[in-house]
TIDRENFI-922802 format. One record per atom (N, C-alpha, C): residue number from 1; residue in three letters; atom name; y, x, z. Coordinates in steps of 0.2 Angstrom, whole numbers. Layout:
<atoms>
<atom num="NUM" residuo="ALA" atomo="CA" py="Y" px="X" pz="Z"/>
...
</atoms>
This chain:
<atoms>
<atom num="1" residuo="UNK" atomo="N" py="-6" px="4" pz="0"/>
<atom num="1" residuo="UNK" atomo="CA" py="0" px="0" pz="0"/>
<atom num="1" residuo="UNK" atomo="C" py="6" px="4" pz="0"/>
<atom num="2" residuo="UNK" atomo="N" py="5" px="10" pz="3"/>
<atom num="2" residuo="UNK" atomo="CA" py="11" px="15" pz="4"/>
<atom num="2" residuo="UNK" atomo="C" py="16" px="16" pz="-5"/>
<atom num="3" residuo="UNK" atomo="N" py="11" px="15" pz="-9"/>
<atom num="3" residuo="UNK" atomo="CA" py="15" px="19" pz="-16"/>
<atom num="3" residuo="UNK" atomo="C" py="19" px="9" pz="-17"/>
<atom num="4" residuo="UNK" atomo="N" py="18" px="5" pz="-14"/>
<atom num="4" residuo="UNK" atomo="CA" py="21" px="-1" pz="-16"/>
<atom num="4" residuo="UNK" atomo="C" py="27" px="-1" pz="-13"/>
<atom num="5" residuo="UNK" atomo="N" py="28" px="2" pz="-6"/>
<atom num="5" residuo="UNK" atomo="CA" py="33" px="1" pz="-2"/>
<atom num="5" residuo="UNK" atomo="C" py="40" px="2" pz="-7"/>
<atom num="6" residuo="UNK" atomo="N" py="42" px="9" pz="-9"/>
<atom num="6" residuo="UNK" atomo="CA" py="48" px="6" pz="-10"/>
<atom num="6" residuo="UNK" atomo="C" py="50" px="0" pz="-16"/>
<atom num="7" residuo="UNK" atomo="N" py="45" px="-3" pz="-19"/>
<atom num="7" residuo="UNK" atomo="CA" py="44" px="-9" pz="-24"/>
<atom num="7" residuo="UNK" atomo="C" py="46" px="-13" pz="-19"/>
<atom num="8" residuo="UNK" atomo="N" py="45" px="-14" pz="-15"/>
<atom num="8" residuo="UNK" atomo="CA" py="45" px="-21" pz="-11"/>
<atom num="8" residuo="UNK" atomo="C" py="53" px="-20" pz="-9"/>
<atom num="9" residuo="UNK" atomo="N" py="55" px="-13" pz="-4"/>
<atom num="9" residuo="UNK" atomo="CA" py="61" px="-11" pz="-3"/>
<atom num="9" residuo="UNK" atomo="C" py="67" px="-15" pz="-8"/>
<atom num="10" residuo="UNK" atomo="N" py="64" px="-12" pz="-14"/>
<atom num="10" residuo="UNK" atomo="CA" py="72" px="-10" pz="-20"/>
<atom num="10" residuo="UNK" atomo="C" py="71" px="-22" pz="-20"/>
<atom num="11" residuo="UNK" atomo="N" py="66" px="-22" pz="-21"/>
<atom num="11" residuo="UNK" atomo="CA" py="65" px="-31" pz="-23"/>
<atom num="11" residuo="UNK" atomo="C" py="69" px="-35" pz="-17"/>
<atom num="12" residuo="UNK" atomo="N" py="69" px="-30" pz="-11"/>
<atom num="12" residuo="UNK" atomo="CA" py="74" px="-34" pz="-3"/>
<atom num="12" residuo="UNK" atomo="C" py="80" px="-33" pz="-6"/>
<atom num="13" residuo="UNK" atomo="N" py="81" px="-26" pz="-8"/>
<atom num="13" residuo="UNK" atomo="CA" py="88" px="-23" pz="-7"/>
<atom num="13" residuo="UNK" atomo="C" py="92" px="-28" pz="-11"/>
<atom num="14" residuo="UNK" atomo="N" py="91" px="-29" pz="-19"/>
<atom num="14" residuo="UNK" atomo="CA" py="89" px="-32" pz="-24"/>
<atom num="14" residuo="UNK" atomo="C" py="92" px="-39" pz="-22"/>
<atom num="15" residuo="UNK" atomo="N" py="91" px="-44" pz="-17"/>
<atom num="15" residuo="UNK" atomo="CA" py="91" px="-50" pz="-16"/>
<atom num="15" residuo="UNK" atomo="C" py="95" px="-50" pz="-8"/>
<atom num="16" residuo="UNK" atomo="N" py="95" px="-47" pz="-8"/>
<atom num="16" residuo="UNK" atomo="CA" py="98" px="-46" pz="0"/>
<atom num="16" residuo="UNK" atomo="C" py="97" px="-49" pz="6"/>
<atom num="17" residuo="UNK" atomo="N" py="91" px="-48" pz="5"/>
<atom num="17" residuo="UNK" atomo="CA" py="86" px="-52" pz="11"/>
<atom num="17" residuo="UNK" atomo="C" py="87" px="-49" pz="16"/>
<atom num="18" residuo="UNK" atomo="N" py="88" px="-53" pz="23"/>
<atom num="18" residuo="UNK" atomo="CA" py="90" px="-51" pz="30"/>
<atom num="18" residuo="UNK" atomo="C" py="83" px="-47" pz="30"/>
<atom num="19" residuo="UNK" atomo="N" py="84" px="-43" pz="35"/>
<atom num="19" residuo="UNK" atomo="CA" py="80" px="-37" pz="40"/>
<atom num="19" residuo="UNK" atomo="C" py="76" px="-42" pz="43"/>
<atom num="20" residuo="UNK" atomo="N" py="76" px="-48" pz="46"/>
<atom num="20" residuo="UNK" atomo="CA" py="71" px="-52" pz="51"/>
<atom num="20" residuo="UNK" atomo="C" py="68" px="-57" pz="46"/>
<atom num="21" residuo="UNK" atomo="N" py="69" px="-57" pz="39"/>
<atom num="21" residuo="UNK" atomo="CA" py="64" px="-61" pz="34"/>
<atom num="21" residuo="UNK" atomo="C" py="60" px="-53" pz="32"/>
<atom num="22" residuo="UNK" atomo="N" py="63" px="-47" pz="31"/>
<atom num="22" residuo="UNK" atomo="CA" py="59" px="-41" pz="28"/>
<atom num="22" residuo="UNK" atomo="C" py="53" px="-40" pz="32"/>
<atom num="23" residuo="UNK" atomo="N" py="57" px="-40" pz="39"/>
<atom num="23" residuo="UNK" atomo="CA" py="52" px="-39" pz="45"/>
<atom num="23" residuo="UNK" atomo="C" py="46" px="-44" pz="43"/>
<atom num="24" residuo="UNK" atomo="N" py="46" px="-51" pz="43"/>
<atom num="24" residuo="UNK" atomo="CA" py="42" px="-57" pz="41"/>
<atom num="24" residuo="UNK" atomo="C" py="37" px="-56" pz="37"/>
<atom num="25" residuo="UNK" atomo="N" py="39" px="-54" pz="31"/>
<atom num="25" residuo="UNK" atomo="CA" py="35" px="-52" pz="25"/>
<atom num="25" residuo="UNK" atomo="C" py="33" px="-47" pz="25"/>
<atom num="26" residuo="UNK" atomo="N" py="33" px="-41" pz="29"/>
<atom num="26" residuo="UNK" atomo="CA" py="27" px="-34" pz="29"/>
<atom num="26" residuo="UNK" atomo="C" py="23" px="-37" pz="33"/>
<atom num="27" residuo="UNK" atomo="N" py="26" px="-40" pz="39"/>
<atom num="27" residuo="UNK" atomo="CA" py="19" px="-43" pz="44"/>
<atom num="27" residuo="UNK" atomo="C" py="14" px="-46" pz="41"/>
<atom num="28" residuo="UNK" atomo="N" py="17" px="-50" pz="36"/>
<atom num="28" residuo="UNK" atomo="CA" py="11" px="-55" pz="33"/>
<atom num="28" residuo="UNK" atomo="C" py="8" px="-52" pz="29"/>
<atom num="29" residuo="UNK" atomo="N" py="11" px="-46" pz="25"/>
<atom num="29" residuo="UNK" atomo="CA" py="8" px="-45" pz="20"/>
<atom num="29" residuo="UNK" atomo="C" py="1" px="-38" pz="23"/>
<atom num="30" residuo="UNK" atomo="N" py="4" px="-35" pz="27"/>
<atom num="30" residuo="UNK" atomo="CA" py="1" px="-31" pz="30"/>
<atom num="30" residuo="UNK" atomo="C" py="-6" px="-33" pz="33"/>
<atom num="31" residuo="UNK" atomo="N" py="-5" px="-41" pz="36"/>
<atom num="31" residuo="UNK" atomo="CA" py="-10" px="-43" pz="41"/>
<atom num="31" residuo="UNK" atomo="C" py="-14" px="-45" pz="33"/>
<atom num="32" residuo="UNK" atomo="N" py="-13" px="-48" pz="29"/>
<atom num="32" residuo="UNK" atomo="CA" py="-16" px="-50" pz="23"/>
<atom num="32" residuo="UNK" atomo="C" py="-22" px="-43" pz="19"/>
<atom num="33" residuo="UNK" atomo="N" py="-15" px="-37" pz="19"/>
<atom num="33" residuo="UNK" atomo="CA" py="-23" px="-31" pz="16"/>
<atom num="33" residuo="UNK" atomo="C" py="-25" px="-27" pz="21"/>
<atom num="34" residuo="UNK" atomo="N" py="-25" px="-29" pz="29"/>
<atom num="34" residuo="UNK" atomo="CA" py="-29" px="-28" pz="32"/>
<atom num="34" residuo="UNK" atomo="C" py="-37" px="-30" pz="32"/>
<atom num="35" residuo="UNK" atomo="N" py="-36" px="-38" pz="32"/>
<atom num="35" residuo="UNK" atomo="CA" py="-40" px="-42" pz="31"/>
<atom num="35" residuo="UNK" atomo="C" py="-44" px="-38" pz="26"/>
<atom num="36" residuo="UNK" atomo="N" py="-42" px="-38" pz="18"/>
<atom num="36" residuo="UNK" atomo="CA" py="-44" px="-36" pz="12"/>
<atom num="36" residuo="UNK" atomo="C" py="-49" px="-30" pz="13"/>
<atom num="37" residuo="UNK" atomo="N" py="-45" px="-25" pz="16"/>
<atom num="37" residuo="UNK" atomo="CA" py="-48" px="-20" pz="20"/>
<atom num="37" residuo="UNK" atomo="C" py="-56" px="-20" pz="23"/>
<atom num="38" residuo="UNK" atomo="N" py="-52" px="-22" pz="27"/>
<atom num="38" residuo="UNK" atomo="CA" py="-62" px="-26" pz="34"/>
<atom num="38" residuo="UNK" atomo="C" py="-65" px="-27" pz="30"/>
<atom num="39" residuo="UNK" atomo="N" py="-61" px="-31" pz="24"/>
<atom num="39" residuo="UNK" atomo="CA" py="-68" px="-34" pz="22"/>
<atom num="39" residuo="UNK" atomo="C" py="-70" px="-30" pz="14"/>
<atom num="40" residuo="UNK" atomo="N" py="-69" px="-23" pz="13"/>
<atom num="40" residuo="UNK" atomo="CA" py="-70" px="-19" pz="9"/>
<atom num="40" residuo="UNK" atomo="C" py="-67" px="-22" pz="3"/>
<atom num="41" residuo="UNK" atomo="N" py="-61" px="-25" pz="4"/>
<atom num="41" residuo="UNK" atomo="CA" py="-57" px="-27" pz="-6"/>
<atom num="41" residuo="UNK" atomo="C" py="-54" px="-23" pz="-5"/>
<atom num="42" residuo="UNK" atomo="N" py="-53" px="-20" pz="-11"/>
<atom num="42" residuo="UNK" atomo="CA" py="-45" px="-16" pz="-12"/>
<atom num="42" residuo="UNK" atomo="C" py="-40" px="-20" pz="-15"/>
<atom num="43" residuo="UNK" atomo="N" py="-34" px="-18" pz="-17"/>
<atom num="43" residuo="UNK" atomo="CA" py="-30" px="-20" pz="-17"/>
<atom num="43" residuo="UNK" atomo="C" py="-30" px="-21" pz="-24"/>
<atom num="44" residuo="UNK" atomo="N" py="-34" px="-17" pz="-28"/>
<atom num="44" residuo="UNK" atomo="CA" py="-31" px="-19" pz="-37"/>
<atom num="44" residuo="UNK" atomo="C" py="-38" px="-23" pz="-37"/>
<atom num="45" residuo="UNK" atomo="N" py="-42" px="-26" pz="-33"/>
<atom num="45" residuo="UNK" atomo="CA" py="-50" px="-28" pz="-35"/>
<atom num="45" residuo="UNK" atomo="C" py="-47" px="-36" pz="-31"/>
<atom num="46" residuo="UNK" atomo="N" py="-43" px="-37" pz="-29"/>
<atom num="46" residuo="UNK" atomo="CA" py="-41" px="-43" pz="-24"/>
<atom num="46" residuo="UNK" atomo="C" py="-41" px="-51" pz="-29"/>
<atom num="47" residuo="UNK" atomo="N" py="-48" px="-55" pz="-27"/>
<atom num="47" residuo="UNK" atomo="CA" py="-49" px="-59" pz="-34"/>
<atom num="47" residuo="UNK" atomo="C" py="-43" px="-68" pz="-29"/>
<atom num="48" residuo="UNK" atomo="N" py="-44" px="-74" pz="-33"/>
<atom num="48" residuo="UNK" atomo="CA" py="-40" px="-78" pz="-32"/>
<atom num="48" residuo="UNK" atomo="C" py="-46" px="-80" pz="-24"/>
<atom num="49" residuo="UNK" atomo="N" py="-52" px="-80" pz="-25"/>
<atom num="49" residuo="UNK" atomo="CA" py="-58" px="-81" pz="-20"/>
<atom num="49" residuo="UNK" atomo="C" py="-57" px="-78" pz="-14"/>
<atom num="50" residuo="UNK" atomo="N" py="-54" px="-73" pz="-15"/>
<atom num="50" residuo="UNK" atomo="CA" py="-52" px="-68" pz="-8"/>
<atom num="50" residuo="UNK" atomo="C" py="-48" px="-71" pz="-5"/>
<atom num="51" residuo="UNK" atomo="N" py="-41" px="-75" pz="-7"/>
<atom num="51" residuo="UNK" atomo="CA" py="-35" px="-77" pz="-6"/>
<atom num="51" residuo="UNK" atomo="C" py="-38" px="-81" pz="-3"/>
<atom num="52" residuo="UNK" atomo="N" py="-41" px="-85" pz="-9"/>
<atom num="52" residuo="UNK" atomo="CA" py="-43" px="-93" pz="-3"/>
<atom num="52" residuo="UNK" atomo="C" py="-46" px="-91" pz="5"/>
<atom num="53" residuo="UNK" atomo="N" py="-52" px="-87" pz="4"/>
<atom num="53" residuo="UNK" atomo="CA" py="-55" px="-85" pz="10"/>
<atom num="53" residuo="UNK" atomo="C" py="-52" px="-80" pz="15"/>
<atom num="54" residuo="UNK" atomo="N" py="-44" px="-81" pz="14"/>
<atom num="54" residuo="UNK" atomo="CA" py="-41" px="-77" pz="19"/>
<atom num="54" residuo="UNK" atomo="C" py="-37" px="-83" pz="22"/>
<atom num="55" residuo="UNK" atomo="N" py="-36" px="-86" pz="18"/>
<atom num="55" residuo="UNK" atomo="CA" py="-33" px="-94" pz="20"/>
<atom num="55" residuo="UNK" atomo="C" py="-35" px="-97" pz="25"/>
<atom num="56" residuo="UNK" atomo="N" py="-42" px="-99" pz="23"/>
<atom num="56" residuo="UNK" atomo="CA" py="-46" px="-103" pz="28"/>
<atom num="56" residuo="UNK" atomo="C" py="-47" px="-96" pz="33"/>
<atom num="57" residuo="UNK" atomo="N" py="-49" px="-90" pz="34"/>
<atom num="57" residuo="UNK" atomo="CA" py="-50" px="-88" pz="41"/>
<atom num="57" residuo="UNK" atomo="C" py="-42" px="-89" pz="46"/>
<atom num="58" residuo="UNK" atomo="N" py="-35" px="-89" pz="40"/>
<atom num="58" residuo="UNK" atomo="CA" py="-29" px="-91" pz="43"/>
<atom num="58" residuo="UNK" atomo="C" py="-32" px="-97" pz="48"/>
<atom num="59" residuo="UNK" atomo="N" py="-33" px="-102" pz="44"/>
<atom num="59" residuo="UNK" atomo="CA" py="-34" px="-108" pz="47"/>
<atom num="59" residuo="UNK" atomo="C" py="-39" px="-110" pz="52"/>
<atom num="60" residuo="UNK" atomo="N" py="-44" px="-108" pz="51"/>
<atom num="60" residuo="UNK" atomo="CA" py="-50" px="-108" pz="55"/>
<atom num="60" residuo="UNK" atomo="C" py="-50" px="-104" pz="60"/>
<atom num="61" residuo="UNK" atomo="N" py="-53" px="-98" pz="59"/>
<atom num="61" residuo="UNK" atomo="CA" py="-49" px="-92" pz="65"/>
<atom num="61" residuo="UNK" atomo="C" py="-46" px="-93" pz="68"/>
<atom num="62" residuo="UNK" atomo="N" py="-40" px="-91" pz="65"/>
<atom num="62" residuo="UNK" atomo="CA" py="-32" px="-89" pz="70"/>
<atom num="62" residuo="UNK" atomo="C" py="-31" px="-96" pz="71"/>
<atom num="63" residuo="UNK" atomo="N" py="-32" px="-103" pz="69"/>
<atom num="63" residuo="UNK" atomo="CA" py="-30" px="-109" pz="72"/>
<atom num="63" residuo="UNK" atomo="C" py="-21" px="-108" pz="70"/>
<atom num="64" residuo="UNK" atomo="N" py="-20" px="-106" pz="64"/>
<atom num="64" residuo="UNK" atomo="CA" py="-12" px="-108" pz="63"/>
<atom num="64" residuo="UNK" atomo="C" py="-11" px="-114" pz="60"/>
<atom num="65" residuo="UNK" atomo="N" py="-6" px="-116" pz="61"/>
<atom num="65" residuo="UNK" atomo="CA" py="-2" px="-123" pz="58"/>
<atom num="65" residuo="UNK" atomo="C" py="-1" px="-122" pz="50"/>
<atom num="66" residuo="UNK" atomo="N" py="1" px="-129" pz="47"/>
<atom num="66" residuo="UNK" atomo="CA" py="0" px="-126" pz="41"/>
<atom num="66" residuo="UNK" atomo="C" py="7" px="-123" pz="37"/>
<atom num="67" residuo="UNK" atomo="N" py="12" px="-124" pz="41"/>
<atom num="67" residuo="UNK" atomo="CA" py="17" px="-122" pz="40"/>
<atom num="67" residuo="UNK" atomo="C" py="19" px="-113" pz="40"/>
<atom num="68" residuo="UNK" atomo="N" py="14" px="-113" pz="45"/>
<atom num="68" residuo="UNK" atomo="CA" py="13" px="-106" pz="47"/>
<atom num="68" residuo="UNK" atomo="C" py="8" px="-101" pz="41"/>
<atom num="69" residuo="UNK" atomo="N" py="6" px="-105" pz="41"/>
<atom num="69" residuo="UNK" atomo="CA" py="0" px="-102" pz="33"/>
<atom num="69" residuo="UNK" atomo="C" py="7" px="-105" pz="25"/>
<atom num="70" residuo="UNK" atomo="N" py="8" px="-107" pz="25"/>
<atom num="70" residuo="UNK" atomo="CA" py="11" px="-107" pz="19"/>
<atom num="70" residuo="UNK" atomo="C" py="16" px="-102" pz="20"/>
<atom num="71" residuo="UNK" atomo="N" py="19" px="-100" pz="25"/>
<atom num="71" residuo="UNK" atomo="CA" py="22" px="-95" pz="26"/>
<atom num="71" residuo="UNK" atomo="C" py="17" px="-87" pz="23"/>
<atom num="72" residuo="UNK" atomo="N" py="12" px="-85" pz="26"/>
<atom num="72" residuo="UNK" atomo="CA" py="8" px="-81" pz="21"/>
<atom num="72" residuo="UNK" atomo="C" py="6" px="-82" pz="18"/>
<atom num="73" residuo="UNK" atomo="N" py="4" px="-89" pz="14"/>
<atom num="73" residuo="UNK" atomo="CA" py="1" px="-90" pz="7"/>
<atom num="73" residuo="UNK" atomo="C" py="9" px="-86" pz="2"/>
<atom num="74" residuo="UNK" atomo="N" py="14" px="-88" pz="4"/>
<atom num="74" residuo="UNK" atomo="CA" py="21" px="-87" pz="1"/>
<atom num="74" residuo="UNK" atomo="C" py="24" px="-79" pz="0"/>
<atom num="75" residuo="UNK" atomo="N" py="21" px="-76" pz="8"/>
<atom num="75" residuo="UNK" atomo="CA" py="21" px="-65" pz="8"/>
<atom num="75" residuo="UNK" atomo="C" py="15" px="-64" pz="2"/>
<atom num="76" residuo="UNK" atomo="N" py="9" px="-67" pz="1"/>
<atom num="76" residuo="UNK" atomo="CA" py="4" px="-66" pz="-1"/>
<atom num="76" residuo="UNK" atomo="C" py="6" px="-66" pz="-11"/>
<atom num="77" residuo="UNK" atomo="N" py="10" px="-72" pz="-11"/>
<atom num="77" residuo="UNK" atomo="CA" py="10" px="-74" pz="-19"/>
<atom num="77" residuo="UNK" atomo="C" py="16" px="-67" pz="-19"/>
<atom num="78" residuo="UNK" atomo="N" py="21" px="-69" pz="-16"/>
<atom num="78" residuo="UNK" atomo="CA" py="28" px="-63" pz="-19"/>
<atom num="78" residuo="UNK" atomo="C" py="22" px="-55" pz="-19"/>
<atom num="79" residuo="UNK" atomo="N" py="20" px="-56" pz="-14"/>
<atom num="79" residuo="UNK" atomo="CA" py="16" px="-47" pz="-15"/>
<atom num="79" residuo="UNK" atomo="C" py="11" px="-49" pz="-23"/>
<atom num="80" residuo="UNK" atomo="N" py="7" px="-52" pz="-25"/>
<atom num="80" residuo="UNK" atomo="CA" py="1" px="-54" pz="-30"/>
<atom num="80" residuo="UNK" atomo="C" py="5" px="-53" pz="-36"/>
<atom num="81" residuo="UNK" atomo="N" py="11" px="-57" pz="-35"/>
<atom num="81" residuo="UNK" atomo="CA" py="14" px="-56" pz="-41"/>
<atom num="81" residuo="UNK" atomo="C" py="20" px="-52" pz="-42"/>
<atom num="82" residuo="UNK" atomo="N" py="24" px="-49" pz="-37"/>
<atom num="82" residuo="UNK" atomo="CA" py="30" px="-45" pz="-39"/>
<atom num="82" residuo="UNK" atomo="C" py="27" px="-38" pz="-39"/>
<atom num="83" residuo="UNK" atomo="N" py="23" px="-35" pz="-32"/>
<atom num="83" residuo="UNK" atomo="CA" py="22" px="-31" pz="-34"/>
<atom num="83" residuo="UNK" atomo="C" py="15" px="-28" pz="-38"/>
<atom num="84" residuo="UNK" atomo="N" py="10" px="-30" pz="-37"/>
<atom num="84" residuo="UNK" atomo="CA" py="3" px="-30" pz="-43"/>
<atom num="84" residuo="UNK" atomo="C" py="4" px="-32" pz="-48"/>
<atom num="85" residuo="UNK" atomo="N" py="7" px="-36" pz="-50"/>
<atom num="85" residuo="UNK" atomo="CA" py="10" px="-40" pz="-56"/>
<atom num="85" residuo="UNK" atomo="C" py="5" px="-43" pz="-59"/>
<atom num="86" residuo="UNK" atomo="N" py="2" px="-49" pz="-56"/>
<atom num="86" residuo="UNK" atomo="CA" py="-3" px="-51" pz="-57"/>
<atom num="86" residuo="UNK" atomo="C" py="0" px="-59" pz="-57"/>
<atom num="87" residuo="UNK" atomo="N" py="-4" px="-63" pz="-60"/>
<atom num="87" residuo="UNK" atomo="CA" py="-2" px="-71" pz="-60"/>
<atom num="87" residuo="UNK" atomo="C" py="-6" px="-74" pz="-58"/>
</atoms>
């Protein structure tokens, strides 16, 4: 994830996203390829199956709300597509 960082940076700096939404978004994204990690994905092999399955462990594990999961359904889609440039 290290070579994405300044991508994600210049894309804050870029929109001018407050510090306490940046903070927001590494948390989620970070806890998101954790997950990926654990569970041996990398990061360019990360399929839309994974996603879902990080979803429901949000849901079922962690017992988040759903508003709290759309919250890193939304770190997860900006990271998918801004920086991996995938659709």
């Amino acid at each position: 994830m290290k070579q994405y960082d300044k991508k994600i940076e210049l894309f804050f700096d870029l929109k001018g996203t407050p510090d306490s939404s940046r903070e927001s978004y590494w948390r989620r994204i970070r806890a998101f390829l954790s997950f990926m990690q654990n569970s041996n994905i990398s990061i360019e092999d990360i399929k839309e199956e994974d996603i879902q399955q990080y979803i429901l462990f949000l849901k079922k594990e962690k017992g988040l709300s759903t508003g709290t999961i759309n919250k890193y359904i939304s770190s997860i889609r900006f990271s998918y597509t801004f920086v991996l440039e995938k659709d």
